[in-house]
Kinemage of the C-alpha trace (Angstrom):
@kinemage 1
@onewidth
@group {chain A} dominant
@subgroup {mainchain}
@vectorlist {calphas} color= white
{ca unk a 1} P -0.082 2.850 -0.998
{ca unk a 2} L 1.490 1.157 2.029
{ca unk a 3} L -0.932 -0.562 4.458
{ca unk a 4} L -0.498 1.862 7.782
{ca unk a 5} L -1.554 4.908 5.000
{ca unk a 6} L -4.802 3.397 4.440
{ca unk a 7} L -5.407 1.439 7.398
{ca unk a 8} L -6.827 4.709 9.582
{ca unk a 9} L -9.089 2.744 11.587
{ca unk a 10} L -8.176 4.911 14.745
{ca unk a 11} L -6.348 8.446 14.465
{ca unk a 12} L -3.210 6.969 15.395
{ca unk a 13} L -2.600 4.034 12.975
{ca unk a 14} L -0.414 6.161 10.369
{ca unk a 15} L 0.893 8.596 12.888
{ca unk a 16} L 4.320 8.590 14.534
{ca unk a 17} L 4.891 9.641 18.202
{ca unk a 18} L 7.861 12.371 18.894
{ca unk a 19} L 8.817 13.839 22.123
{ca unk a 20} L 6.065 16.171 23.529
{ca unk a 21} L 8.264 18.900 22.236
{ca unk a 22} L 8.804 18.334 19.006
{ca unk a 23} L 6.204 18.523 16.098
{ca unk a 24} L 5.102 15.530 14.947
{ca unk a 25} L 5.195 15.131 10.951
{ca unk a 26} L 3.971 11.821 11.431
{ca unk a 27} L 6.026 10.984 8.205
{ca unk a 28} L 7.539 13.062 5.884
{ca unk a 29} L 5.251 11.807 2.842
{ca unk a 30} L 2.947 15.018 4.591
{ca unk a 31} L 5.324 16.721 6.958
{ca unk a 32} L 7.769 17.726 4.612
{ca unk a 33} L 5.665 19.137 2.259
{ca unk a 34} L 4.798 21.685 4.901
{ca unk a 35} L 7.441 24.567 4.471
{ca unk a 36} L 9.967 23.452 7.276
{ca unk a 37} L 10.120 25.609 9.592
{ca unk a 38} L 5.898 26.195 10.074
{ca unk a 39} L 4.585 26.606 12.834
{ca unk a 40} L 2.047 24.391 12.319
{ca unk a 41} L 2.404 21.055 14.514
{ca unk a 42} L 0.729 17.367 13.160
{ca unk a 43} L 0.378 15.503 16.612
{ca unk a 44} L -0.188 11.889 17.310
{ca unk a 45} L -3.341 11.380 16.765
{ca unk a 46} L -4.057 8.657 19.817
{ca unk a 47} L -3.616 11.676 21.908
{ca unk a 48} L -7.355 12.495 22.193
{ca unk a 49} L -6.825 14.470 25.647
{ca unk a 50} L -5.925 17.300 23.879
{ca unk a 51} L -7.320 17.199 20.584
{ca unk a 52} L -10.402 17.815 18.676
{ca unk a 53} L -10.692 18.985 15.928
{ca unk a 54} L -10.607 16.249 12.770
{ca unk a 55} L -12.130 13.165 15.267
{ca unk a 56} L -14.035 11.176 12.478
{ca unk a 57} L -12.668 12.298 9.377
{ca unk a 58} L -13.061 9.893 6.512
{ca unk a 59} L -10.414 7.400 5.913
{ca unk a 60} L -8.934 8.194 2.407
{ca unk a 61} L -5.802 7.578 2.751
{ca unk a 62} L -5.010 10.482 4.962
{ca unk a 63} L -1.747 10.290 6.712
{ca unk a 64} L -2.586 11.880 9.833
{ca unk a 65} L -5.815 13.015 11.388
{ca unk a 66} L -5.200 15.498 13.984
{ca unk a 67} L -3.848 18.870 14.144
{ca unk a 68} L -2.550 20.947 17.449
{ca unk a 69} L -2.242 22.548 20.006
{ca unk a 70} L -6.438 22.192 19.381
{ca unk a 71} L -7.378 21.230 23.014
{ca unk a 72} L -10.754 20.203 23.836
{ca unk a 73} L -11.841 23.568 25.526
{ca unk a 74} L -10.415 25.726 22.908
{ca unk a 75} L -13.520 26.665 20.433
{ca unk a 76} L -12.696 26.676 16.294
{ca unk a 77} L -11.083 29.689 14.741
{ca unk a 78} L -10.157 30.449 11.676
{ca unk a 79} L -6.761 29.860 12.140
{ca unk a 80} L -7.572 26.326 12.509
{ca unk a 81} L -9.267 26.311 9.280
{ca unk a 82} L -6.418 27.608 7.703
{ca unk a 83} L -4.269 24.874 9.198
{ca unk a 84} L -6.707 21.929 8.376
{ca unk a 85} L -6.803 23.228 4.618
{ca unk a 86} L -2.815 22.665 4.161
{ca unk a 87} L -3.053 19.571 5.771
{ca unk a 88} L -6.028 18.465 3.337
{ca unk a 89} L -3.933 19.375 0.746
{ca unk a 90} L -1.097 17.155 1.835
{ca unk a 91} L -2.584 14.007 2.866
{ca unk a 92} L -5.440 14.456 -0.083
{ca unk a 93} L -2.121 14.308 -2.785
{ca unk a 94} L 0.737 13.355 -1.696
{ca unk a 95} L 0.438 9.908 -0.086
{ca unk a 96} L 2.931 6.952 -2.065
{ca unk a 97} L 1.395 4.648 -4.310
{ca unk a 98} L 2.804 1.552 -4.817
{ca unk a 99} L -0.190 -0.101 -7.110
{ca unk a 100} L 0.507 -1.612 -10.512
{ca unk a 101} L 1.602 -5.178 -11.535
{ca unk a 102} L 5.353 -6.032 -10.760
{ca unk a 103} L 7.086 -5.064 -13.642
{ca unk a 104} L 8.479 -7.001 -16.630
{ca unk a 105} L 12.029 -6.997 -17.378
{ca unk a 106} L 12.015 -5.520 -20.575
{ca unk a 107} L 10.570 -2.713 -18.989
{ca unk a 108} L 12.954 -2.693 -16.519
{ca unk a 109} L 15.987 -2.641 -18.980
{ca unk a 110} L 14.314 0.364 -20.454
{ca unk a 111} L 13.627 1.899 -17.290
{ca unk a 112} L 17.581 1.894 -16.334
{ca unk a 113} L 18.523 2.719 -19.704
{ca unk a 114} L 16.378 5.796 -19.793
{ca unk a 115} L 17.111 6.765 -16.100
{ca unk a 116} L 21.126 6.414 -17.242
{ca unk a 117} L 21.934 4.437 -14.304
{ca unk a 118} L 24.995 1.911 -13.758
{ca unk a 119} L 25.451 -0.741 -12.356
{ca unk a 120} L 26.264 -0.933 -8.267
{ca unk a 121} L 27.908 -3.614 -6.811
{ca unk a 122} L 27.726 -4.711 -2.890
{ca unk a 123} L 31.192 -3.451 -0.858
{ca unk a 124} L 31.784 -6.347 1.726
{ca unk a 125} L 33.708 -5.005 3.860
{ca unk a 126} L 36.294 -7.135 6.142
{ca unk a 127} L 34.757 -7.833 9.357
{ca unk a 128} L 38.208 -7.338 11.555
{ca unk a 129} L 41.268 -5.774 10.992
{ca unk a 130} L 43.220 -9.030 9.768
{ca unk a 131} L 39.994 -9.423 7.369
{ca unk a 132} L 39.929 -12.742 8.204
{ca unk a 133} L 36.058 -12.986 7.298
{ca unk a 134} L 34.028 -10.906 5.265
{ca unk a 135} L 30.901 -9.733 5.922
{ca unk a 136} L 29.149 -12.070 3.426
{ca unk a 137} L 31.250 -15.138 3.997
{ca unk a 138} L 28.956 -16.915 6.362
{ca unk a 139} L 25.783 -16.177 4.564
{ca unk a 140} L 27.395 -17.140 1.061
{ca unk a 141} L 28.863 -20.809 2.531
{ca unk a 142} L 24.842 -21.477 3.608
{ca unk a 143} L 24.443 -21.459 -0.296
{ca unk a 144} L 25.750 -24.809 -2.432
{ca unk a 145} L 27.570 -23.666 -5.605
{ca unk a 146} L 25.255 -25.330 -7.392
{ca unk a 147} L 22.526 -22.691 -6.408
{ca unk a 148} L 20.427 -24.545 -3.688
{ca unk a 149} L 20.252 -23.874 -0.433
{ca unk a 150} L 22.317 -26.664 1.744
{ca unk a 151} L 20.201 -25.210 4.682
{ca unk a 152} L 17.700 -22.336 4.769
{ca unk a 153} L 18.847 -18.710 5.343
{ca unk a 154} L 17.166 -16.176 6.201
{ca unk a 155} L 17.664 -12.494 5.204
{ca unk a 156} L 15.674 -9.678 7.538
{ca unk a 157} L 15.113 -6.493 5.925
{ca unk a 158} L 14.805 -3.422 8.441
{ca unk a 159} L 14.076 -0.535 7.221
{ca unk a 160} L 11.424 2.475 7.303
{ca unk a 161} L 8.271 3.154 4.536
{ca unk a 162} L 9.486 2.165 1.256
{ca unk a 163} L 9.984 -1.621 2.858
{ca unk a 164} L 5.966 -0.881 4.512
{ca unk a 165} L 3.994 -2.793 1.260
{ca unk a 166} L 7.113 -5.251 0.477
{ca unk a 167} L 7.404 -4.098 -3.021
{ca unk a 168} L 11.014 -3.351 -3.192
{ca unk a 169} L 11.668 -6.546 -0.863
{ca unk a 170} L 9.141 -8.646 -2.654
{ca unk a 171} L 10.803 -8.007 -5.981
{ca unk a 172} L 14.273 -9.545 -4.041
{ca unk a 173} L 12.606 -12.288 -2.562
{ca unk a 174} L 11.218 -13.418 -5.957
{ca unk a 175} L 14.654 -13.287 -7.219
{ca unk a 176} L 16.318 -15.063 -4.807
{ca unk a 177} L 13.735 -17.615 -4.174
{ca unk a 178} L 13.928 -18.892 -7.811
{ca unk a 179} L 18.024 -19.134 -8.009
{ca unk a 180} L 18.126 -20.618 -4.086
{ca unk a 181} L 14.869 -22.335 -3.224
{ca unk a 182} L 11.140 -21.244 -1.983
{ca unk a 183} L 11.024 -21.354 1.298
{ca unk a 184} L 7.900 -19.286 1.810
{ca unk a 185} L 6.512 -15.589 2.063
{ca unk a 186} L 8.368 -15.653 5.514
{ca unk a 187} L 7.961 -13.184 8.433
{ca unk a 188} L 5.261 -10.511 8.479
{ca unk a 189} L 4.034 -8.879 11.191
{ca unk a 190} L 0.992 -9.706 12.797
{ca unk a 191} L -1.341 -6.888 10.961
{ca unk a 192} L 0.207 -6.933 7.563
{ca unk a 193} L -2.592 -6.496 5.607
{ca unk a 194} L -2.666 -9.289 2.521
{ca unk a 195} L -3.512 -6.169 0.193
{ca unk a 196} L -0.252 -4.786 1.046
{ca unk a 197} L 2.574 -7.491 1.049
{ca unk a 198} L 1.389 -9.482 4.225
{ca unk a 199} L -1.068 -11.741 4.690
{ca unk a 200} L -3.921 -10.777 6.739
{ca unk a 201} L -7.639 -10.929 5.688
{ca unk a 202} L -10.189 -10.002 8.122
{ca unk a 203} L -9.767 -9.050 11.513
{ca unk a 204} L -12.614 -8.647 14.511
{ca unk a 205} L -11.204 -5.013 14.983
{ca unk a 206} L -12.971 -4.165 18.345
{ca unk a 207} L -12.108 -7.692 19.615
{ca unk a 208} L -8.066 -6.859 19.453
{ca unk a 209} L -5.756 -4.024 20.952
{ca unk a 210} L -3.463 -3.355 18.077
{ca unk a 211} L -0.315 -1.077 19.193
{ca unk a 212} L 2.697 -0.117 17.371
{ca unk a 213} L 5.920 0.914 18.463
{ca unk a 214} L 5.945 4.444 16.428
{ca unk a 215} L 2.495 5.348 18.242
{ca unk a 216} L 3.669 4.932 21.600
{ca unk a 217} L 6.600 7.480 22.017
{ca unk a 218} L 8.947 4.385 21.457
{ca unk a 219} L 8.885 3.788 25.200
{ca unk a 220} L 10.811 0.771 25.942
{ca unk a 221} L 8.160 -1.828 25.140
{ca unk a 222} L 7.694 -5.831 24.140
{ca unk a 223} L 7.038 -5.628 20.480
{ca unk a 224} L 9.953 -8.999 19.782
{ca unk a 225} L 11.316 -7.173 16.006
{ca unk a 226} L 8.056 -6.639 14.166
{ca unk a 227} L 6.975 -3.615 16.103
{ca unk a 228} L 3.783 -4.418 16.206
{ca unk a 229} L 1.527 -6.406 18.506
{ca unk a 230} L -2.554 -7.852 18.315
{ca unk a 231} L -3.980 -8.703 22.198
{ca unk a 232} L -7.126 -10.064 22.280
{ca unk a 233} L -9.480 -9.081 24.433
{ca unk a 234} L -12.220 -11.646 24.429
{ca unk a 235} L -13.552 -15.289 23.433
{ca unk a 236} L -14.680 -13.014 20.427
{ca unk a 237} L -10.923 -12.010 19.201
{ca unk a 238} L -10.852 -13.817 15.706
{ca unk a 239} L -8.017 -13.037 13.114
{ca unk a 240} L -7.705 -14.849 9.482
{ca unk a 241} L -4.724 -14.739 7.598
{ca unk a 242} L -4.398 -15.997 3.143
{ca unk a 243} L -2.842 -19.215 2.581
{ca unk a 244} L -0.691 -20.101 -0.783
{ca unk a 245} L -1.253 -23.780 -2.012
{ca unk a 246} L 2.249 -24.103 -1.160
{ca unk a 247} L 2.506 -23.192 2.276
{ca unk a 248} L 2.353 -25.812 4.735
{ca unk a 249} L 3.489 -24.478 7.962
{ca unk a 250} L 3.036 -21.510 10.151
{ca unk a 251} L 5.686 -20.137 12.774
{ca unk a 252} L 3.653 -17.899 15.133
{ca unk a 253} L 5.467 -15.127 17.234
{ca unk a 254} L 3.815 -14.559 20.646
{ca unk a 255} L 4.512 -12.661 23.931
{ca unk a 256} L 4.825 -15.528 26.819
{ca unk a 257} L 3.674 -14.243 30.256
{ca unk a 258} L 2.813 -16.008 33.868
{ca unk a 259} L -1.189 -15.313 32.935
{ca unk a 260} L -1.236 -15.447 29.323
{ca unk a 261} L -3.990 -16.554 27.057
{ca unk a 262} L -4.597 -19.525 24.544
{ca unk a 263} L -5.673 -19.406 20.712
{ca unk a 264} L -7.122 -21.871 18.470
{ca unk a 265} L -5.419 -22.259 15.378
{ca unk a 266} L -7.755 -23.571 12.254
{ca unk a 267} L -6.374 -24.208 8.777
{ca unk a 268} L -9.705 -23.919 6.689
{ca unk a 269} L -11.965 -24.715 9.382
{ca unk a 270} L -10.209 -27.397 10.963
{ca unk a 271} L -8.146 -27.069 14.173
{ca unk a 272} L -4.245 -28.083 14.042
{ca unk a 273} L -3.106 -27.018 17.233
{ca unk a 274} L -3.787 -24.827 20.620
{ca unk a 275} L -1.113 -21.719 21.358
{ca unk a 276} L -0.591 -21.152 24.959
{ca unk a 277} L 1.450 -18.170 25.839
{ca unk a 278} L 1.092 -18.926 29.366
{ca unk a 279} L 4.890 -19.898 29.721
{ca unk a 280} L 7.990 -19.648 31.357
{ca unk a 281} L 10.152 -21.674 29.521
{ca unk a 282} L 11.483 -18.790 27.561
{ca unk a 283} L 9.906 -19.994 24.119
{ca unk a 284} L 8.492 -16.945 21.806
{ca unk a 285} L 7.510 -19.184 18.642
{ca unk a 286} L 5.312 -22.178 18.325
{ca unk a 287} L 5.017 -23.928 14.692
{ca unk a 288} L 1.897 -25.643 13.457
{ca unk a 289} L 1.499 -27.775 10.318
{ca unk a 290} L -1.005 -29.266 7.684
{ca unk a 291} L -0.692 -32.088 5.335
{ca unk a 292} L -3.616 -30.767 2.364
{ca unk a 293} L -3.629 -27.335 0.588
{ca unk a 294} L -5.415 -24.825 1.930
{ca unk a 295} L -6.632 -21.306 1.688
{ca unk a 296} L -7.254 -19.807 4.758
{ca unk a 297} L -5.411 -19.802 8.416
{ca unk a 298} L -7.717 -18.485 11.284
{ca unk a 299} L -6.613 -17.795 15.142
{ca unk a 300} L -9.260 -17.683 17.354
{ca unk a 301} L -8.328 -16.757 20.835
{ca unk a 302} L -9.963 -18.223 23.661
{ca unk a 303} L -9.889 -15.535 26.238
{ca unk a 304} L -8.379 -12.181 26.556
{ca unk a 305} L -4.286 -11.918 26.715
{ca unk a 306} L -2.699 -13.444 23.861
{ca unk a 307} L -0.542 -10.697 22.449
{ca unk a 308} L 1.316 -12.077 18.535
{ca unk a 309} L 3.945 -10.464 16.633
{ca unk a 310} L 4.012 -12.215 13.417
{ca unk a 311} L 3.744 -14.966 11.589
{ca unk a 312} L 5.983 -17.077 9.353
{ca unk a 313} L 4.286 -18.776 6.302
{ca unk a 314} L 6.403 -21.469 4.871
{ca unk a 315} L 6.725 -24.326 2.110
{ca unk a 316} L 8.724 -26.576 4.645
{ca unk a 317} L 10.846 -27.066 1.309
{ca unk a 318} L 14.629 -25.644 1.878
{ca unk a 319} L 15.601 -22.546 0.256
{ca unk a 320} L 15.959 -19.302 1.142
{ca unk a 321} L 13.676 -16.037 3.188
{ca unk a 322} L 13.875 -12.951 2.521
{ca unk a 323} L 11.782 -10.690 4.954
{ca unk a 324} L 11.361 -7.384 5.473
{ca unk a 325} L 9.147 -4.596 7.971
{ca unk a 326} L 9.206 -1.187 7.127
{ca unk a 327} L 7.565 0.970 10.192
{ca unk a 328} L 6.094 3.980 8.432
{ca unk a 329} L 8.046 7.038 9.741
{ca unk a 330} L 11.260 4.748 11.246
{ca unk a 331} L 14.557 5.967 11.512
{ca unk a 332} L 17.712 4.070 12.924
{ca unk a 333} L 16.997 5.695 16.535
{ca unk a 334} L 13.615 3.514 16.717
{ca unk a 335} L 15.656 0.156 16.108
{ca unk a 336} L 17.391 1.251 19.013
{ca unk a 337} L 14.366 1.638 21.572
{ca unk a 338} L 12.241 -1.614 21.241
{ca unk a 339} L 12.191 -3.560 24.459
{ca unk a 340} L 15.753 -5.256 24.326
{ca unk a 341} L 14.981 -8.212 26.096
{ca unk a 342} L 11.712 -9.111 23.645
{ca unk a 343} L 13.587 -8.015 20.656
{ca unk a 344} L 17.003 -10.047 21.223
{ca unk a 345} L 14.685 -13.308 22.219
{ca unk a 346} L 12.976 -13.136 18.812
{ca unk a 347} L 15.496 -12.482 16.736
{ca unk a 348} L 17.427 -15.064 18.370
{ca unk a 349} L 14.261 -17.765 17.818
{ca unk a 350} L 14.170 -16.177 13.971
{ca unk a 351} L 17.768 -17.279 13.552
{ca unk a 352} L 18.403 -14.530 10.502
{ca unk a 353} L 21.800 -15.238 8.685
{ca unk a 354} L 21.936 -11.491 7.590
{ca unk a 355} L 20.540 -8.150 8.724
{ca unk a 356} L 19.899 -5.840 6.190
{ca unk a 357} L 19.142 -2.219 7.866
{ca unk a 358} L 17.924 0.374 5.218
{ca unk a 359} L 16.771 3.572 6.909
{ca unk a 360} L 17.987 7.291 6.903
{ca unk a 361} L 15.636 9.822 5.085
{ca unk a 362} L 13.572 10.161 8.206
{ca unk a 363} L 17.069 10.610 9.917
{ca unk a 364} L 17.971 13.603 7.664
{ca unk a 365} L 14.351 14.831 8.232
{ca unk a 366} L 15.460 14.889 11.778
{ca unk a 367} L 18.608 16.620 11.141
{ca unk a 368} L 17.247 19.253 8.754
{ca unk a 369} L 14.438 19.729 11.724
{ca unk a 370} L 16.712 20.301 14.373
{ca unk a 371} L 15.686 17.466 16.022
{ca unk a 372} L 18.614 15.295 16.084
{ca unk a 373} L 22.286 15.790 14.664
{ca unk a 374} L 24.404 13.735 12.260
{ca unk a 375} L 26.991 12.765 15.303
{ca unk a 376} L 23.440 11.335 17.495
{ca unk a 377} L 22.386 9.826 13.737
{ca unk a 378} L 25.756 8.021 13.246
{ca unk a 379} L 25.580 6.528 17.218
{ca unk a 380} L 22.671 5.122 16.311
{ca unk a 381} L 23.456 3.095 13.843
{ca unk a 382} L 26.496 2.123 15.771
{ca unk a 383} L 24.050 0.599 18.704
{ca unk a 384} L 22.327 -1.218 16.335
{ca unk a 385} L 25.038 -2.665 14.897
{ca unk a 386} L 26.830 -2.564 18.159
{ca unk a 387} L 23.499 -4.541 19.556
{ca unk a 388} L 23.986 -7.424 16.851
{ca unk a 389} L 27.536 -8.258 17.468
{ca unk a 390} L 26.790 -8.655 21.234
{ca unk a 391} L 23.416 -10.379 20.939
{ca unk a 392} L 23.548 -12.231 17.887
{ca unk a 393} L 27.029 -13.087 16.581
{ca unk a 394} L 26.265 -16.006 14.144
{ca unk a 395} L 24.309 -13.167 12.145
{ca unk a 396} L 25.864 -10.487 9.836
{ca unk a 397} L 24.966 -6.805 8.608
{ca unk a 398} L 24.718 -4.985 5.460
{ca unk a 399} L 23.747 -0.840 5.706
{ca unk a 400} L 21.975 0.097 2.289
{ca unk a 401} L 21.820 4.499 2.175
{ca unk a 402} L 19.008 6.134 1.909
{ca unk a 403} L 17.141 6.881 -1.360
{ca unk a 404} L 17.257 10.632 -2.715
{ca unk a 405} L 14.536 12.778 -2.346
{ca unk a 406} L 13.594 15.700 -3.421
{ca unk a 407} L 11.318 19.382 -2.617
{ca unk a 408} L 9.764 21.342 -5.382
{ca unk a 409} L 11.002 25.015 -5.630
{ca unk a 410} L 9.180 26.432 -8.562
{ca unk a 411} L 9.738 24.525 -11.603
{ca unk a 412} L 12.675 22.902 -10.189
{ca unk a 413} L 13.030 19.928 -8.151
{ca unk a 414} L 15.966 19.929 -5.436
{ca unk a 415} L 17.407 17.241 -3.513
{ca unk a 416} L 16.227 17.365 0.347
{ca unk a 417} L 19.425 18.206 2.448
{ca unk a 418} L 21.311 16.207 4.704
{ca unk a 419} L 20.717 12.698 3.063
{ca unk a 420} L 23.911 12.581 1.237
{ca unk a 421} L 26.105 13.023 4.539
{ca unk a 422} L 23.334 10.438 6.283
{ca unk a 423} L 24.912 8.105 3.347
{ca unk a 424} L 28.576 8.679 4.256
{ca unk a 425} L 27.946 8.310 7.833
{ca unk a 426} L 26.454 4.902 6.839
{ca unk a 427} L 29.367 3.952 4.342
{ca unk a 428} L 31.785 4.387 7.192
{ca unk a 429} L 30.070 2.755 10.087
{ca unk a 430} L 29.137 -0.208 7.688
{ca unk a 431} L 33.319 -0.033 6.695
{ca unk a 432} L 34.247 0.033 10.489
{ca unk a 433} L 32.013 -2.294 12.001
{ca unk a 434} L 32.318 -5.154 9.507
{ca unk a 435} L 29.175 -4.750 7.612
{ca unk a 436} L 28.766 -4.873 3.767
{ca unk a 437} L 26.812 -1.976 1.853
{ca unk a 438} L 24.992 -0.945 -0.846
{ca unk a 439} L 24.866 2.540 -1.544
{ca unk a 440} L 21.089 2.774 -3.256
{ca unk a 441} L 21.706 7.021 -2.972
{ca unk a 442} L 24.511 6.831 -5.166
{ca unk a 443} L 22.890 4.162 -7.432
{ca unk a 444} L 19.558 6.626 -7.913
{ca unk a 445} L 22.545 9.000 -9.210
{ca unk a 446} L 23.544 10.978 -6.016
{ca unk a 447} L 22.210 14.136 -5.478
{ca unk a 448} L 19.946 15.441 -7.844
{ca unk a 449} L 18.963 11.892 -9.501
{ca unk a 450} L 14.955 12.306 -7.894
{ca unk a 451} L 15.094 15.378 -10.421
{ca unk a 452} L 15.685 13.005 -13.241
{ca unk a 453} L 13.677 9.713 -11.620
{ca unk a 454} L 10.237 12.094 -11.313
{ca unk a 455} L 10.609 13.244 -14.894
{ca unk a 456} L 10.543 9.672 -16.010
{ca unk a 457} L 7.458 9.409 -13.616
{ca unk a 458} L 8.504 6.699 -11.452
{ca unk a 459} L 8.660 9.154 -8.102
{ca unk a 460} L 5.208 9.321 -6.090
{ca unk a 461} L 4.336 13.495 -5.756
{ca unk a 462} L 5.824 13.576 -2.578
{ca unk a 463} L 9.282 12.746 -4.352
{ca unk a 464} L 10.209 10.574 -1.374
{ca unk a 465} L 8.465 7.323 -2.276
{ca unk a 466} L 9.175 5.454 -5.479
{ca unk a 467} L 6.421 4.090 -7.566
{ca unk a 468} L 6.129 0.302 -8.531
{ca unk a 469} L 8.397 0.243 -11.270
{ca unk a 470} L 11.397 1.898 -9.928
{ca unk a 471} L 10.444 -0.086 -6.702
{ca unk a 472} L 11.072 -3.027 -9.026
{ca unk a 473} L 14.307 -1.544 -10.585
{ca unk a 474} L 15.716 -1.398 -7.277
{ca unk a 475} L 14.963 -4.371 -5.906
{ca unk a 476} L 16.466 -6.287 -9.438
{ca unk a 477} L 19.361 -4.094 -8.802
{ca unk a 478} L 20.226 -5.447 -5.802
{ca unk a 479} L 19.694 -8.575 -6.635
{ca unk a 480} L 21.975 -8.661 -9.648
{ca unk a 481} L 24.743 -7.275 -7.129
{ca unk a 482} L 23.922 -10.059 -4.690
{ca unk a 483} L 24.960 -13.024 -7.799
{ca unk a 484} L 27.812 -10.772 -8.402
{ca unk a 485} L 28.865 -10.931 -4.741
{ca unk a 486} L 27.848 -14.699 -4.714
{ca unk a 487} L 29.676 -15.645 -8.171
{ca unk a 488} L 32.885 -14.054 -7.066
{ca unk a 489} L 33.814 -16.462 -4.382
């Protein structure tokens, strides 16, 4: 499972905030499985001025905790039974799994063979109408024919809950890494627990403010790109993150302000360096190294106000990153609403050679919902795009689609609506706006292929989120289209 479905230390760590008027779904790994269309509303669960019912229930993995309109003066009813049993249901059976050991490649050459799928190769698409550059050009000159990295790239994946437990970016990042170098595990934001894809290990919970962009009705607010943030709020605020024997340098990613704190950083016990985020100079990283393997990292702030982002693990050894956050719930309107001033400054400190922005089922959810439309989906991904050409012009863009996904109707398993003309919006801004694509929808098959991919049991029951090995097969796919791309120049 990803990390924000079983990390329910608080009601609202797997929910995602919507408009006041809209019902929240949270995620449509529970939502959706509602009959769309019910009345029955999932709300953030950090609202506890008007909620109740469900305040300490058990963390199993449940997706969300609360259910409304329950206000606090309202006494039970049955009707709220009735509601609390579907949403048992959902969140008791239908949250992704991503467990299991990556998978081999034999199995993996099986896998596609059984599944029937092809090949799909990566459209790079002319960045201007002359096509004087292509949209990989840049990021394929960092690379030396010979296969090593002349400098070190980076490649930021963006995208929504399959990226959340870095399975299918993991997989890429293994791939890469051995043809163009090791540079490290890379970015991960600043909670990512080490049990799912990051590398955090224990955390003084009660000593931190954790917030997250999805939980805070995406008001305009600092999060840099990670969407996430850890303040401390005492001498007591402790945080320890795993360490490979090949790491040997950490990039932290902080907030700066006029009265901001300090932390101790420790590399198994010993201190390395002091972070001050009391500064003006503009600077949202600082980089601390060590000379002997070690196992263990460990920030211990000093006072209250130090607010981090995320943290970059590296080998100091050139090569290549591949990084990737997946906000649980995400759609291309949220990459639009992060605080634009903290967002540009970190990206422009992370330097990435390529964007990579992979959302769009949670935008058909929308669309199917009422909430948004597919003119409002396609300016969104426009702005973001739009947003990196203005901001950040040394790096380029690739749109992948959407996975399919499917809804059972009896026996039969149909493809959710709306995600196939999400995937042609994304096909033509990518064309238009200079960015290369990968269509993963019409790789699964196109409409209809979740039918086929749950009945060779790689689909999770929610038949939304794959499982480990098909998490796998897609991130090999891409990869083998990414040496195409690279072997054709």
């Amino acid at each position: 499972m990803t990390q924000d479905l079983f990390d329910n230390h608080k009601a609202a760590e797997a929910c995602e905030a919507r408009k006041a008027s809209e019902p929240d779904l949270c995620h449509p790994t529970s939502g959706e499985l509602l009959e769309e269309g019910e009345a029955t509303k999932l709300l953030h669960g950090s609202d506890r001025r008007d909620t109740e019912f469900l305040r300490g229930w058990p963390r199993h993995g449940a997706t969300c905790y609360t259910l409304a309109p329950i206000e606090r003066r309202r006494k039970f009813k049955a009707s709220h039974f009735k509601h609390f049993l579907s949403l048992f249901l959902v969140v008791a059976f239908t949250s992704p799994s991503f467990a299991g050991k990556p998978t081999s490649e034999t199995k993996l050459k099986a896998l596609k063979q059984k599944l029937n799928i092809q090949d799909m190769d990566i459209i790079d698409n002319c960045v201007d109408d002359t096509c004087s550059r292509k949209a990989l050009d840049r990021l394929f000159r960092a690379l030396s024919s010979d296969g090593s990295a002349e400098v070190t790239p980076k490649i930021l994946h963006l995208g929504d809950s399959h990226l959340a437990a870095d399975y299918i970016s993991g997989k890429i990042r293994s791939i890469l890494q051995e043809k163009f170098g090791k540079a490290g595990r890379g970015f991960t934001h600043s909670d990512q627990r080490a049990r799912y894809g990051g590398r955090r290990l224990k955390r003084a919970e009660k000593h931190w403010k954790k917030k997250r962009h999805v939980d805070l009705h995406r008001k305009r607010l600092d999060f840099g790109f990670s969407g996430i943030s850890l303040e401390s709020k005492s001498r007591k605020s402790k945080v320890s993150y795993r360490l490979e024997s090949t790491d040997s340098r950490v990039t932290i990613y902080f907030q700066p302000r006029k009265k901001g704190g300090k932390l101790s950083v420790l590399v198994d016990g010993k201190k390395v360096g002091t972070l001050d985020t009391a500064t003006e100079s503009g600077r949202v990283t600082q980089t601390f190294t060590w000379k002997k393997r070690a196992k263990v990292l460990t920030l211990r702030a000093l006072g209250p106000r130090v607010t981090i982002y995320g943290l970059s693990f590296e080998t100091g050894v050139s090569g290549i990153f591949f990084d990737s956050l997946g906000p649980v719930g995400a759609d291309a309107k949220l990459y639009t609403e992060f605080g634009k001033k903290s967002f540009n400054a970190h990206l422009r400190a992370y330097k990435p050679g390529l964007i990579i922005l992979m959302v769009g089922g949670n935008d058909a959810m929308k669309v199917r919902k009422g909430w948004t439309d597919l003119k409002k989906v396609e300016d969104d991904h426009r702005n973001i795009i739009q947003n990196l050409r203005n901001e950040h012009p040394q790096t380029d863009c690739m749109i992948w689609s959407p996975m399919d996904a499917g809804k059972r109707r009896g026996k039969k398993i149909l493809s959710r609506p709306k995600i196939s003309e999400v995937a042609a919006i994304q096909a033509r801004v990518a064309k238009e706006m200079g960015c290369a694509y990968w269509d993963l929808y019409a790789f699964m098959g196109g409409e209809g292929s979740v039918a086929r991919w749950s009945k060779a049991g790689v689909m999770n029951k929610d038949l939304i989120h794959p499982k480990r090995a098909a998490a796998d097969l897609i991130g090999q796919a891409f990869s083998d289209a990414f040496f195409r791309a690279y072997k054709s120049r």
